[in-house]
N, C-alpha and C positions, 0 to 999 in steps of 0.2 A: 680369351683366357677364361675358364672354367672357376667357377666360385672356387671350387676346392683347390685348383692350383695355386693360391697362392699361399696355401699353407706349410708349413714345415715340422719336420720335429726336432726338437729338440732334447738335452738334457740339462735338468735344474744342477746348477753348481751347490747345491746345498742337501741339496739329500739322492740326485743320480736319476732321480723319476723321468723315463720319458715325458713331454707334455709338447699338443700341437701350438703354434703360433703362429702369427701371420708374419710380426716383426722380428728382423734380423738378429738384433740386439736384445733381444729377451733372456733374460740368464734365470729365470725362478719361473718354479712351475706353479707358484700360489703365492699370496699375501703372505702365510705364516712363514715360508720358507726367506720370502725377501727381508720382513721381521726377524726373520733367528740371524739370518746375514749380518743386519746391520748388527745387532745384539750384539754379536762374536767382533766383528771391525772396532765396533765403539771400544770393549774389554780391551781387543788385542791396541790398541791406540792407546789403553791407558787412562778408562773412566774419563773419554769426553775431552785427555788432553791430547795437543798433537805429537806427532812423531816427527821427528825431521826438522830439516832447516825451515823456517819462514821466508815462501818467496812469492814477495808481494801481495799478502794473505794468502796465499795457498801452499798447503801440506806438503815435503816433497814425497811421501807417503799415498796422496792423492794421485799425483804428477805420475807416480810410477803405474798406479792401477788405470790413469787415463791411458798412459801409451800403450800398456799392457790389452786392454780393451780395443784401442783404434789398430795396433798390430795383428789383432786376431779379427778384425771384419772383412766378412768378403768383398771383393772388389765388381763392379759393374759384367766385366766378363764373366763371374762366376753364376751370376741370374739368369745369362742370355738362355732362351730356350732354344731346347734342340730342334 
């Protein structure tokens, strides 16, 4: 496998910019953009507080963006090369 193959492109969830990366899971194509992220989450939360029931310390606000996240990652077949 070739250096460059194991890159990809992507687009940043926060502002649409292509950007390349290696990892799958990469959703921000810079620092500032993963910062405005949080910035907008924390607001839309309610200034730091939670949303949602309390299950077991965790958010169910969280819970939704974790499945939401693991539903949308490629699966092993999807890497195999041609």
């Amino acid at each position: 496998m070739y250096q460059s193959d194991r890159y990809m492109l992507k687009n940043c969830i926060v502002c649409g910019n292509a950007f390349r990366t290696s990892r799958f899971h990469a959703e921000f194509c810079s620092g500032a953009c993963r910062q405005k992220n949080y910035r907008q989450q924390k607001k839309k939360a309610g200034q730091g507080g939670s949303q949602g029931e309390n299950v077991t310390g965790v958010t169910l606000s969280y819970l939704d963006w974790l499945v939401d996240r693991v539903s949308t990652m490629p699966v092993a077949e999807d890497w195999q090369n041609d």
